[in-house]
C-alpha positions, -999 to +999 in steps of 0.1 A: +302-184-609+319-184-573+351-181-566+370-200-532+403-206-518+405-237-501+400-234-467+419-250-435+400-275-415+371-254-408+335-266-422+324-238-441+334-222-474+334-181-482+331-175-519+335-145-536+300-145-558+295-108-575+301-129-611+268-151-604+254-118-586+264-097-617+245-120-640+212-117-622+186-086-624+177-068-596+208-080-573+232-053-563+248-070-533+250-104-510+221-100-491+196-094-515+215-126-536+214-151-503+176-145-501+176-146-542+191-183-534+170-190-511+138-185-530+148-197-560+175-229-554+159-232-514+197-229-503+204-209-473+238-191-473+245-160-448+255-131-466+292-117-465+288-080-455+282-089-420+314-103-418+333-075-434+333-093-471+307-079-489+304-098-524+308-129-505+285-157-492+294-183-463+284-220-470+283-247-446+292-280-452+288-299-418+259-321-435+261-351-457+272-351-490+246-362-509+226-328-494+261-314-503+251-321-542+219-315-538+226-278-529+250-277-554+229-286-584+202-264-574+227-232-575+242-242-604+201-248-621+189-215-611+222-196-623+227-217-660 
């Protein structure tokens, strides 16, 4: 799963994610698990490590929220 605390007014989200990396074969850190998400749920996040949180991923959700669900339901298909 991810992890989040609630952020303040800005529209993106920085989960902690090594759970749902730790569950996965082959995935040892962020980046190789935002291009994991990518080609498997089509979800674009930018990994963490670049901004000095490596094991996180940062989301954007400046879009509606029905593409808002639709993201969600594809992570949560290709991790079940």
């Amino acid at each position: 799963g991810f992890s989040c605390i609630e952020g303040e007014g800005a529209f993106y989200a920085f989960p902690n994610v090594e759970e749902a990396m730790s569950k996965i074969d082959g995935i040892n850190n962020d980046v190789e698990f935002s291009t994991w998400l990518l080609e498997n749920a089509e979800v674009a996040v930018v990994p963490g490590t670049p901004f000095g949180a490596p094991g996180h991923v940062r989301l954007s959700f400046a879009t509606s929220m029905e593409n808002l669900k639709k993201a969600v339901d594809r992570i949560k298909k290709v991790l079940s």
